[in-house]
N, C-alpha and C positions, 0 to 999 in steps of 0.2 A: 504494500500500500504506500502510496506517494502521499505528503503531507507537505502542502505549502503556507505559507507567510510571505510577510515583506517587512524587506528589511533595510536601511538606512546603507548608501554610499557613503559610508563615513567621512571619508577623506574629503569629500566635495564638500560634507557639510562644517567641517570643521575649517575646509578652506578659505568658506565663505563668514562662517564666523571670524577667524582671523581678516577678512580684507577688511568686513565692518566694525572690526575692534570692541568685540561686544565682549561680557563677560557671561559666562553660563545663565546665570542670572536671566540677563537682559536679553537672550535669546529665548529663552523662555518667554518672560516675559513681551515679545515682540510675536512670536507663535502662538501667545494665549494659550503655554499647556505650563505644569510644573517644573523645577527644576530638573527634578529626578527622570521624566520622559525624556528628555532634552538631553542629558546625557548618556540614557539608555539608545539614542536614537547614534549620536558622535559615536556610540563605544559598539558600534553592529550589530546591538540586539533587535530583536524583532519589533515592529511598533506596529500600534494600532492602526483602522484606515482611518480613524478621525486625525491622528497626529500628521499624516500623510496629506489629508485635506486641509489641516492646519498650515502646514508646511508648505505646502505649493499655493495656497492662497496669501501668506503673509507676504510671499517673495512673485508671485504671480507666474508663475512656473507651473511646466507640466509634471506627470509624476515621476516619470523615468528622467527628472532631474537631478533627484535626490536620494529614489530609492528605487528599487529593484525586485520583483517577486524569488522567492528562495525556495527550494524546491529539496526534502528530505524523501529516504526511502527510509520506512521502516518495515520493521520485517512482525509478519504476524506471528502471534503467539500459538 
């Protein structure tokens, strides 16, 4: 069984953090989500589709900006 998500281009997003000199905080804050999504999203974990629609709305961007569908196999029991 295949089991997907999506997950945060980290790198881009942290690129982007660094060009606008934000602090974790204030990327948060400028996304409207908490601190701790915000760097769950920089660190390549899995994020919600609301944080995704957060994210490409703040910055007016598409989704395959920022983030990327993830795609696991797991194996049945």
């Amino acid at each position: 069984m295949t089991q997907a998500g999506i997950v945060a281009k980290a790198e881009k997003l942290r690129a982007l953090q660094k060009a606008l000199k934000f602090s974790d905080q204030q990327m948060a804050d400028h996304i409207k989500c908490d601190r701790l999504t915000w760097r769950n999203a920089v660190s390549g974990g899995l994020v919600s589709p609301l944080t995704v629609a957060k994210v490409s709305a703040a910055f007016s961007t598409p989704f395959d900006t920022y983030f990327k569908l993830y795609y696991a196999e797991q194996n049945a029991a």
